[in-house]
ROMI-275761 format. One record per atom (N, C-alpha, C): x, y, z. Coordinates in pm, whole numbers, plus 50000, padded with zeros to 5 digits. Last residue first. Example, Ala and Ser with C-alpha at 12.3 -4.5 7.8 and 13.67 -1.06 7.14 Angstrom:
BEGIN
512854977550708513674989450714512905000350787513194943150780512304955050780513204967050780
END
This chain:
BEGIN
598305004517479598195008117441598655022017347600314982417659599894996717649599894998317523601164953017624600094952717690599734970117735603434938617513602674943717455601154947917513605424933717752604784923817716603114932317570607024957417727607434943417665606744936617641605114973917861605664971717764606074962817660605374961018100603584961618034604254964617918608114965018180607614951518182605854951318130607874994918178608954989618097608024974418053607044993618419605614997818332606764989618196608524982718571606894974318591606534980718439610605000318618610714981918554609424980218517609245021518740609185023618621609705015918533608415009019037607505013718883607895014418721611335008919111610344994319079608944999518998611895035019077612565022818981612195011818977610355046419231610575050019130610955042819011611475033219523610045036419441609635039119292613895042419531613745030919499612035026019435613625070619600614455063319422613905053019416612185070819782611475073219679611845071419568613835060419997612455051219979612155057019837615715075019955615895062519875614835057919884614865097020062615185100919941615335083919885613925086820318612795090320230613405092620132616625063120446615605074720449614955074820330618695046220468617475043220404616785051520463622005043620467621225049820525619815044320440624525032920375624515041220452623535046320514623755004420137623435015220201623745021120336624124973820163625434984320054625004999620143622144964120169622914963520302624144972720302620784966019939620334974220041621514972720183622044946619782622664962019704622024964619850621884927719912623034925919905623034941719836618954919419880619514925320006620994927320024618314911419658618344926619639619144933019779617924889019724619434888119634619274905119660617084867319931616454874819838617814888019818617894850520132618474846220013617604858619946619704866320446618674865420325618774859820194621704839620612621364859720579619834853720482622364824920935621544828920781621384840020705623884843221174622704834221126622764833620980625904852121430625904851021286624744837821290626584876121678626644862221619625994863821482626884903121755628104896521668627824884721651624624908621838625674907421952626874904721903623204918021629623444928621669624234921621814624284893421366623474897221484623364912721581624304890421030625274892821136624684898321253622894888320799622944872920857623254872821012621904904120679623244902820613623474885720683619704915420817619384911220696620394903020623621104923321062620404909221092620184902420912622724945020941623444934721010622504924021020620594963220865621774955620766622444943520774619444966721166618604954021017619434955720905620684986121236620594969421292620534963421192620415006021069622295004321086621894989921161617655014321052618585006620982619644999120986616225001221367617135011421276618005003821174614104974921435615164985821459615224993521325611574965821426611054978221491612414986521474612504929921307611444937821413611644958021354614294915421251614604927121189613684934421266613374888321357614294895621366614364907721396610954888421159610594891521322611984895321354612814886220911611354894220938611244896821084613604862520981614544873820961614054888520953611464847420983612294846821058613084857821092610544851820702609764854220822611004858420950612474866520439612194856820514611464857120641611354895220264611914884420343611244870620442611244917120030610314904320045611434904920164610194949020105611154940820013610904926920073609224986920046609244972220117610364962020064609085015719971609865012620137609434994220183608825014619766609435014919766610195012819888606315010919792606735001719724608275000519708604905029220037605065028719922605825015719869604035030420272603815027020242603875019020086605795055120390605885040020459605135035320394604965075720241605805072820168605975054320291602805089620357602015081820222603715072720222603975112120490603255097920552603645086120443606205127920412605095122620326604755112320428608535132420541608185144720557606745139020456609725105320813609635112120695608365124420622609865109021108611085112521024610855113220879608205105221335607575113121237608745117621101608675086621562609245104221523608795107921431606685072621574607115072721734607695089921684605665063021325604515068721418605895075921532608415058121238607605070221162606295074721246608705034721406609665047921376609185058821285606575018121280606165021421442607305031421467607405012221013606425017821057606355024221176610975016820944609785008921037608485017821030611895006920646612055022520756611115013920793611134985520543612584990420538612615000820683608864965420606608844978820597610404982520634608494931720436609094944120569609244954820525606624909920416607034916720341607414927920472607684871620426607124884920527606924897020413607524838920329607854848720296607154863820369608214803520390607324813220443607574829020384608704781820195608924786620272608444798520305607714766319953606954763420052607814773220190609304775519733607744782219766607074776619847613084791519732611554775119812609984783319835613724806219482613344805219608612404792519648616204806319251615194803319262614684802819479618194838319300617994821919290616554821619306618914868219132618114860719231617874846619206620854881118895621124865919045620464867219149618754895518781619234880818717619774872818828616084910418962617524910018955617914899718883613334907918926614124915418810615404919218843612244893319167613424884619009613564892518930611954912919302612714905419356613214894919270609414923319173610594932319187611934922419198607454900519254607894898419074609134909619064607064904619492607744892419529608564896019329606384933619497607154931119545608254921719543603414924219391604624933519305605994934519355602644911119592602464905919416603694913419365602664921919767603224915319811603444910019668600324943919668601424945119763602394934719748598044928519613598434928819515599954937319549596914920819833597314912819790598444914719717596764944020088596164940119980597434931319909597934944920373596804942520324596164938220218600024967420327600094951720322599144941720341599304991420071599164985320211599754970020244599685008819872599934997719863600334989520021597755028019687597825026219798598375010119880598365044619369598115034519457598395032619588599125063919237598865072219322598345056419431601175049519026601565057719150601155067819232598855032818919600415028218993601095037719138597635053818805597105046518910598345036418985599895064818588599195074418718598295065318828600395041018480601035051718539600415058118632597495042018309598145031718428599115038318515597065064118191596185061618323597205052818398599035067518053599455077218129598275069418227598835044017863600045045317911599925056518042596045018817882596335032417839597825039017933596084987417806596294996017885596805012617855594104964117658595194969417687595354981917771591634950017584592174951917748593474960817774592584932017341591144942217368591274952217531594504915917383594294925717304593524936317293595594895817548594744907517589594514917017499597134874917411597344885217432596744900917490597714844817388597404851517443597854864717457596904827617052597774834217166597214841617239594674805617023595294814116951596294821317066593464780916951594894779916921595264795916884591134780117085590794779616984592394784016907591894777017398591714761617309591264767017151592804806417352593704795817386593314778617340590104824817343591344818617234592364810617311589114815417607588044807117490589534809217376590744825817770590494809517815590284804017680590344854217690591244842917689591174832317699587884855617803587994859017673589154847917603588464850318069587404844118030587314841417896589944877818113590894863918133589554852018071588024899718091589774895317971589724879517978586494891518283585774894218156586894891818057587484887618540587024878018505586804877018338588354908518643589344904118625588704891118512586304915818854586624925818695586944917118581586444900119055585544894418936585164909218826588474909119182588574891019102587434892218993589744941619240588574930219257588604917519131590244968219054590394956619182589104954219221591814979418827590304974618769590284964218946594204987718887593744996418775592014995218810595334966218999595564978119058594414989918949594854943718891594884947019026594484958319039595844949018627594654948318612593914953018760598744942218667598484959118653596734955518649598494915518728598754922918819598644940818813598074905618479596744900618593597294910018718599364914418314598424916618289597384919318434602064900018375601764914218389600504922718420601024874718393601754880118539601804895618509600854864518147599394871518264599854875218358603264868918028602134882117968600864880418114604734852918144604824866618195604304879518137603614827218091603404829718196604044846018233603884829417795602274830517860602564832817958606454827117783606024838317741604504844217796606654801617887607644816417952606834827817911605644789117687604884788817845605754801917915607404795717460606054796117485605264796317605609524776817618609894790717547608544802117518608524752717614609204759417729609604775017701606214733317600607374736917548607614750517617604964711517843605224722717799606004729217717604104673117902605554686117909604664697317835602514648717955602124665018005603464675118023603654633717757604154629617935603254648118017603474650817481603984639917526604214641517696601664683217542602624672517465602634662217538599584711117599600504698217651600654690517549598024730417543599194731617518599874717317560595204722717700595704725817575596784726717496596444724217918595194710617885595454714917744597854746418023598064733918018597544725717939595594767817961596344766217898597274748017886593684759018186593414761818038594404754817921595984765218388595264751218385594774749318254596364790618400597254784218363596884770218343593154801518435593634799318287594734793918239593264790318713592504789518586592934790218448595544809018839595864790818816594284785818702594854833318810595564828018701596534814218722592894834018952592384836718841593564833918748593274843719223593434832019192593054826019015594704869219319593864862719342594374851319238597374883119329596774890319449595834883819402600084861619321599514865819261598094869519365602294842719430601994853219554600884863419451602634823719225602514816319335601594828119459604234840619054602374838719049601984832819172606814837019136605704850619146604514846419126606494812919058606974820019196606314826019195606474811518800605574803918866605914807019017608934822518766607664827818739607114823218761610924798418801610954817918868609374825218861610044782018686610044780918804610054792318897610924791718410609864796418424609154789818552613834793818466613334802918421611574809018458614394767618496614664776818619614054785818615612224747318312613424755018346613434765618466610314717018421610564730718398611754738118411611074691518475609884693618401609824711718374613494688018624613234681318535611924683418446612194705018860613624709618760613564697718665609484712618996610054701118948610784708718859608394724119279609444727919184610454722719097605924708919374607154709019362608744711319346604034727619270604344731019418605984722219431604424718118977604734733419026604884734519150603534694419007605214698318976605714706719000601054697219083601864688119175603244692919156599994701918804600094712218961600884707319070600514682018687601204693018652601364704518782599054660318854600274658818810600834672818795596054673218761596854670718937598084671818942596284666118472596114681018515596864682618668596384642618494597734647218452597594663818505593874635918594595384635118703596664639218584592234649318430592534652518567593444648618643592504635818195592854649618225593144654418379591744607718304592864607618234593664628318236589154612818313590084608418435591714613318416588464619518064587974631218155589534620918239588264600617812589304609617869589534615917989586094584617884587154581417890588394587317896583624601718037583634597217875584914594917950581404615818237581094598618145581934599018023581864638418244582224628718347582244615618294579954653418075581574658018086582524643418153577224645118139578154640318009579674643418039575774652918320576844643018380577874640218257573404659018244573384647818331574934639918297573614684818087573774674418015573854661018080575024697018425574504700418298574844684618191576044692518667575264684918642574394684418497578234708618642578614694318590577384685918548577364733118724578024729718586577954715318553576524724518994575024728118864576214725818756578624720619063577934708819106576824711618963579794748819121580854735719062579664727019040578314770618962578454762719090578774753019038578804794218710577884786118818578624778318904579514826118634580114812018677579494804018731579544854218433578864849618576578724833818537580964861718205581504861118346580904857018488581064843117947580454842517995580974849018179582134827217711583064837817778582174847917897582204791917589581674802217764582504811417787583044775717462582854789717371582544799117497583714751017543582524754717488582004767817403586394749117603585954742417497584274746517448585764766217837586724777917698586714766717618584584751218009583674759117974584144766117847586604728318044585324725217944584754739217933588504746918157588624741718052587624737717958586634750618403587524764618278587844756918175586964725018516585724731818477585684745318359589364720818614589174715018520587624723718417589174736018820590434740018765589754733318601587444723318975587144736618923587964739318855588494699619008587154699218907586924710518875590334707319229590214698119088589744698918983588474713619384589344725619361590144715919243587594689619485586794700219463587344709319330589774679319592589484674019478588534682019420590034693019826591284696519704590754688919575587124706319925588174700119862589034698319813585514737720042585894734019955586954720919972587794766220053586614761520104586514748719974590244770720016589654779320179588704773120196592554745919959591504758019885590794759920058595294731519901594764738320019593534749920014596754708519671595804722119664595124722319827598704690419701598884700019624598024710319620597714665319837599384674119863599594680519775595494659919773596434664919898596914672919916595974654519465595224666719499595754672819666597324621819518597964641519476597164653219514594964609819640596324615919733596864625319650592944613719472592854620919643594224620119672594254601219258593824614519231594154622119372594464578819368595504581619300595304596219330591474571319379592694568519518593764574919509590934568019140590204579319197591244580819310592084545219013592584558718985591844572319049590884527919203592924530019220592894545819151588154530419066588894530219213590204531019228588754523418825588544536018836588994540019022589294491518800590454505218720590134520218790587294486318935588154484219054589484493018983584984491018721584734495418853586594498018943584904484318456586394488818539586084494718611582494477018284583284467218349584694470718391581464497918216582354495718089582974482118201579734505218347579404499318246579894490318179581354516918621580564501118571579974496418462582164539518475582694527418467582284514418490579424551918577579974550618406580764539618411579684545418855578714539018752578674539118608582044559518866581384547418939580734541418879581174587218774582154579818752582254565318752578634590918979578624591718840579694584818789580624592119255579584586319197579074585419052582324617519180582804603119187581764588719192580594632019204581224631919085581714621419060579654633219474578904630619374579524626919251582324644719598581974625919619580654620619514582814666719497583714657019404583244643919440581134681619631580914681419515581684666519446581364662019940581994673319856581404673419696578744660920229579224656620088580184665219975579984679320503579044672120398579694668720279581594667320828581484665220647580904668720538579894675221141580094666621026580814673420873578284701121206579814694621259580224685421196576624712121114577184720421162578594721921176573454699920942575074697821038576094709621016571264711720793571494709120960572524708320985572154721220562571154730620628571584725220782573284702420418573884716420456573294724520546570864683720436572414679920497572884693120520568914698820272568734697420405570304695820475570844694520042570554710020064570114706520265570624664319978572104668820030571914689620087568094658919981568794654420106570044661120099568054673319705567174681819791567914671919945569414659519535569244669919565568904677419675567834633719575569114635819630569904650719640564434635619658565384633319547566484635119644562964632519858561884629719770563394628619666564124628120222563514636120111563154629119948563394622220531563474611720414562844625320283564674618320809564524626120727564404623620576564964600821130564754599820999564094611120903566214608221396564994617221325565864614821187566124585721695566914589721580565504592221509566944578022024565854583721898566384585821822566484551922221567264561322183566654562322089564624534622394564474545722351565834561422381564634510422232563184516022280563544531322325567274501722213566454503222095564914506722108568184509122449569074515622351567524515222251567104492522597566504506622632566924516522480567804468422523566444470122564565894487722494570564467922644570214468322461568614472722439570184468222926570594479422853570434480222649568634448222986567734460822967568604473022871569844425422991568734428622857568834440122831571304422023237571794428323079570854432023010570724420823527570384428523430570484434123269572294405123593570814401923595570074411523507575034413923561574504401323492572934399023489576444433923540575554438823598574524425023509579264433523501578934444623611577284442623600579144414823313580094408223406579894420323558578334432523095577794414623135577964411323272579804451523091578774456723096578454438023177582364435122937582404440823123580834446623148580974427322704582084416822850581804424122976580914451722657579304442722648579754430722726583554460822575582544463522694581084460022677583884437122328585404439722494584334448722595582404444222207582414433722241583254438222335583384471822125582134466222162581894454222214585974465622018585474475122071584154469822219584984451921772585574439621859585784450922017584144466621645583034458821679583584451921761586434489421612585054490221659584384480421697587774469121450588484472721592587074475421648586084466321204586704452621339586984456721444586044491821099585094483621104584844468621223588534493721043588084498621117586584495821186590614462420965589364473720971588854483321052592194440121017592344451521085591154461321047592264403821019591174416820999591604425421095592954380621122593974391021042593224405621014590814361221093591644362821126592694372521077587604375821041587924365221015589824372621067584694376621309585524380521228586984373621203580984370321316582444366121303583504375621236578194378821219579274382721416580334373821401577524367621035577684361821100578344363921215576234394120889575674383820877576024376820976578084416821018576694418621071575574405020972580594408320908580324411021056578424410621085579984414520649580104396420706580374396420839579524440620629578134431120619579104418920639582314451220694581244450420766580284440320717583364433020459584094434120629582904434820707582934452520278582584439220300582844427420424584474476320315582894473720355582814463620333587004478620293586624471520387585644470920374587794497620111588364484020047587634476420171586474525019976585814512420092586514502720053585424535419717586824533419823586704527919905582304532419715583344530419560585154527519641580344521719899581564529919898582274527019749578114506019927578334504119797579594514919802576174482420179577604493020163578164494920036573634482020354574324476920233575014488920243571414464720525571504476220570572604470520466569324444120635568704458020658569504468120603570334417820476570674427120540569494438020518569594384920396569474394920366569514409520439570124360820499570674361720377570814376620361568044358320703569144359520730570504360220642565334364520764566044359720621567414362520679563104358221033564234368520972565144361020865559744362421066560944356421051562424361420958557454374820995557894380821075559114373721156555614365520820555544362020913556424361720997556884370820565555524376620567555364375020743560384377220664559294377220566557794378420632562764403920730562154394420752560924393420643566124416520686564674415420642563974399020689568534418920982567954414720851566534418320847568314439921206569204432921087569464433420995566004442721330566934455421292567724453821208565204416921387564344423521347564834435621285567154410121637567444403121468566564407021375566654427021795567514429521749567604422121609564144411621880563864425321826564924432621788565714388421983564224386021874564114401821797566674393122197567404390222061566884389621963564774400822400565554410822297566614405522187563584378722433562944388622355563524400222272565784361622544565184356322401564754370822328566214379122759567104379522673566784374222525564154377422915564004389622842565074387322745564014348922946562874348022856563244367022857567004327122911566024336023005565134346822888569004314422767567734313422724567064315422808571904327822586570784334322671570104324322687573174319722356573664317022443572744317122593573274346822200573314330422174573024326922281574084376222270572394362822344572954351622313576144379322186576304377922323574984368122399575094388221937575964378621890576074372022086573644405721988572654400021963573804384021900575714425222067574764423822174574064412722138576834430021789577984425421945576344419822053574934443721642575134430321611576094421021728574224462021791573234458521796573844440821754577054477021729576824476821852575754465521897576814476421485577684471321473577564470121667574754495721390574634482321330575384472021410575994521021562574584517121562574294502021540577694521321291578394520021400577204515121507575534530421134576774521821060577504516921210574644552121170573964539821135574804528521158576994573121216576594570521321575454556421293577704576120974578604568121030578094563421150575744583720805576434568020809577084560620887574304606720807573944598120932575014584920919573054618820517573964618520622573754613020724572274601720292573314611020284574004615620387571854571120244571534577220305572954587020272568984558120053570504560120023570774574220161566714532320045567164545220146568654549620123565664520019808567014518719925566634535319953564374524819510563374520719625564454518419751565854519119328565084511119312564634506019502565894550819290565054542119166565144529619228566144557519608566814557819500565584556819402564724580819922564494570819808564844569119668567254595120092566144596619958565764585019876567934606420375568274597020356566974602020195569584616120719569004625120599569514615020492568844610721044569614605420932568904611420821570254632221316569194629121238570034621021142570674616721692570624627921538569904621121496569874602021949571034607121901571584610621745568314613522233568644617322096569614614122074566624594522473567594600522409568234603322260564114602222677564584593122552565964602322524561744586622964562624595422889563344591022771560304572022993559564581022947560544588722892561294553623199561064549823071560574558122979564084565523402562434567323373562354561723206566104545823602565854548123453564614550823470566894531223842567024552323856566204557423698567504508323789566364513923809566134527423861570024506223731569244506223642567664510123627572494523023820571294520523863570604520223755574654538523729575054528423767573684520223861573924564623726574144567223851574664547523877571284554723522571794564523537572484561923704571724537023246571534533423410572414545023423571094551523030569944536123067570284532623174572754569723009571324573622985570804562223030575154558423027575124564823173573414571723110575184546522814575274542122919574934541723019575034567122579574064552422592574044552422757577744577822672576604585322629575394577122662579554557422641578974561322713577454565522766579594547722363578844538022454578514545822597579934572222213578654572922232578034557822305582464573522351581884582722390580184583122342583614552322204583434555322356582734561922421583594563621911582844547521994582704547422153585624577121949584154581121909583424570821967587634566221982587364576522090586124577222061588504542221807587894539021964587174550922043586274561621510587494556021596587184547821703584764562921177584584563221311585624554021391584474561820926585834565920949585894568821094584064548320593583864547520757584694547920788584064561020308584344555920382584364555720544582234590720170583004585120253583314572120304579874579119908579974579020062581494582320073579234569619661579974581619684580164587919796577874545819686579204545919631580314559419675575934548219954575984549719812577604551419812574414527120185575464535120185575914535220043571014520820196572204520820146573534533420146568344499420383569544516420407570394510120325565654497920394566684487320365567474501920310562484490520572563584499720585564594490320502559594477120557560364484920453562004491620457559664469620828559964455020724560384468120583560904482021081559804481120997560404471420858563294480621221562474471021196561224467621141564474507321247565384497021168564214486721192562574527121401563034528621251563344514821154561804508821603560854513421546561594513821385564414507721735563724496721664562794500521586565244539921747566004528921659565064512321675561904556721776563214548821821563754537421779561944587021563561424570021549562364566721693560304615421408561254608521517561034595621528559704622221112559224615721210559954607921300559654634720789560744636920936559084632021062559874637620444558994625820573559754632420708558634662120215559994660220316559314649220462558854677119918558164675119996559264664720104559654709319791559984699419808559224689119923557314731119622558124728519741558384713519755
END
């Protein structure tokens, strides 16, 4: 069992023992505390040390919490702290406004408390004098273009002209009400810095490795940040490159990374830079031979071999072209892809899990040329053997982690240059068939809206569609008209595949609950008062508006004919057996 220090302290107690010397590790967050936050814990303070605007309403017995810091002795002995920074860090910056305001003091509580603030500081020596060279307290942020900002705030309570930091506004914050605190209650100032550092509490948590502070971290906060896999990663990085003397090369290109990842991956849980490294992670595992379906944890993979994947000169270099490529696709970069296979990266876009931005990532890293291009005739082909694959698999074998054992297989021939073809996985002609069409294709399940959106380009003049625009899937015949009359003679059939078709949201709520003979007119663009909107860009709505009617005999042609493209399309792609 891990062994674990937790002993409530009050902030002098903690920050003035002569051992304490706190580091903020490279792979910190940056400080990111506001005026609102700052306000609310000068309050907080405030109205605890004079309660009611009375300083002597204060029981000394009482204390106030304000968290824990979860912190592990490095190799050379710093408190690296994992969580608590911002609130230390801001803490530093309150103590240094108050002890910058004594100068000036020379009434005998104000000496004392400047004495036990400059004790929180800096390190002092044998005799209990303060080095003033030397900080209690260090900032190694790898992104942090300001931490040096802070420690020349908390050496000399100066700040230098032009300084916007966040780090400045805060302290200069502080200073602007340690003015009015001064000026409301002059005989009394000491007490309030007094009380802060006698007794506000903070529960130092000091674990034995970094491991084990970042498991506690998950364990307590609730409300905070924790550390993303990718801020460790980026640590390691940090220090590989410090070897090589390109600490400040790797910083721009880590900076680089966080903003594409942004604006390109929205994962449920998790980082976009997170969701980086996992994309990337398939790759090293199908360089390793890993066909392996049970997956470890972004953090245990990497940490394998202490980090080797991370320490070598290419890795950076993969990952933002890798970012880059995904970036193009949410893009819909026409200079980097044909229309063709922008169409198909559509449909995958609405793919019923996520298993085939993995292996399209695979593939990328492998297949790429000059400037990360694709040859284009080849990627068409990969991208509509797994669009078949990964979507009859849905339905046949459901659930992500069936799905895992083919596509895993694959990963490993693709860096071993071989094609993709599911060969082993293929599909027996009458089962599939028959699970197709005894399927239950709710709107609920993913794989609904999958087959629907890939129906909607087996017209040739369907245009490319915006994949950042919202897409509905609508029940042709209304649901709530089959509960209200009961008009078709199969329940089962409102559900079918045949009674849906992609649209636009908008035109979606529109189209609401009416009768056909409405929703031709709203789908067409043309209002049920005679005004006119937008019609549908999904191209099929031009043969359905053609219709006289959409009852159960067309729900079931049309049913019929989006199956029997699909199986045609397992066909083609050599994928029945």
């Amino acid at each position: 069992m891990s062994k674990l220090n937790v002993d409530q302290k009050a902030i002098f107690d903690l920050l003035s023992d002569k051992k304490a010397d706190f580091l903020i590790p490279d792979y910190q967050r940056p400080y990111a505390w506001n005026e609102q936050q700052c306000q609310t814990l000068w309050d907080d303070i405030f109205l605890f040390s004079f309660p009611d605007n009375d300083y002597e309403a204060f029981d000394d017995n009482e204390e106030y919490f304000l968290g824990s810091i979860v912190a592990y002795k490095n190799e050379k002995g710093k408190s690296e702290v994992i969580d608590g920074q911002q609130r230390l860090t801001t803490l530093m910056l309150i103590l240094r406004a108050f002890y910058d305001k004594f100068s000036n003091m020379q009434d005998r509580n104000s000496i004392l408390t400047r004495d036990r603030i400059e004790k929180c500081i800096w390190k002092t020596d044998t005799f209990g004098t303060a080095d003033k060279s030397t900080l209690k307290i260090d900032s190694e942020v790898a992104t942090d273009d300001d931490k040096e900002e802070f420690l020349e705030i908390l050496r000399s309570g100066v700040v230098k002209q032009g300084s916007k930091s966040q780090y400045v506004l805060n302290y200069q914050f502080f200073q602007r009400k340690i003015n009015d605190f001064l000026q409301a209650f002059p005989s009394f100032f000491p007490y309030l810095p007094a009380r802060i550092l006698s007794n506000c509490i903070l529960l130092p948590i000091e674990a034995e490795s970094q491991d084990t502070a970042l498991r506690i971290f998950s364990t307590l906060n609730d409300r905070g940040l924790p550390l993303s896999d990718a801020d460790i990663f980026k640590a390691q990085f940090y220090k590989y490159y410090g070897t090589l003397n390109k600490k400040d090369e790797f910083i721009a290109e880590w900076k680089s990374l966080e903003e594409i990842t942004s604006s390109v991956f929205s994962p449920i849980t998790g980082t976009p830079m997170d969701e980086l490294f996992t994309r990337y992670m398939y790759f090293l595992r199908a360089k390793d031979g890993n066909k392996s379906s049970t997956t470890e944890a972004l953090r245990k993979f990497y940490e394998r071999n202490k980090y080797q994947h991370l320490k070598q000169l290419n890795t950076i270099d993969d990952l933002k072209m890798l970012a880059l490529f995904w970036k193009s696709i949410v893009d819909q970069d026409s200079t980097r892809f044909s229309v063709d296979v922008l169409k198909k990266l559509f449909v995958l876009n609405y793919a019923p899990n996520g298993m085939w931005q993995h292996i399209t990532s695979v593939y990328f890293l492998q297949h790429r040329e000059n400037e990360g291009r694709l040859e284009n005739d080849r990627f068409n082909i990969f991208l509509d053997r797994i669009t078949a694959f990964i979507f009859a698999y849905a339905i046949t074998n459901p659930g992500v982690n069936a799905l895992r054992t083919p596509v895993y297989d694959e990963m490993v021939n693709i860096v071993n240059g071989t094609e993709v073809t599911f060969s082993k996985y293929k599909f027996n002609a009458t089962q599939v068939r028959s699970f197709i069409e005894n399927y239950v294709f709710t709107n609920q399940r993913g794989i609904t809206r999958s087959m629907i959106t890939w129906y909607a380009y087996t017209f040739p003049e369907q245009q490319l569609l915006d994949i950042k625009e919202i897409y509905h899937l609508e029940h042709i015949y209304p649901k709530k008209r089959q509960q209200m009359e009961g008009g078709l003679n199969k329940e089962e059939n409102i559900d079918s595949l045949g009674n849906k078709v992609l649209l636009e949201s908008n035109i979606n709520i529109r189209a609401s609950d009416y009768r056909f003979e409405d929703k031709r007119k709203i789908y067409s663009g043309k209002q049920r008062r005679g005004n006119y909107k937008d019609p549908s860009k999904i191209y099929e709505i031009i043969k359905l508006v053609g219709y006289e009617e959409f009852e159960e005999k067309q729900i079931v042609d049309r049913n019929i004919s989006i199956i029997d493209q699909f199986f045609v399309f397992l066909q083609r792609q050599d994928l029945i057996a």
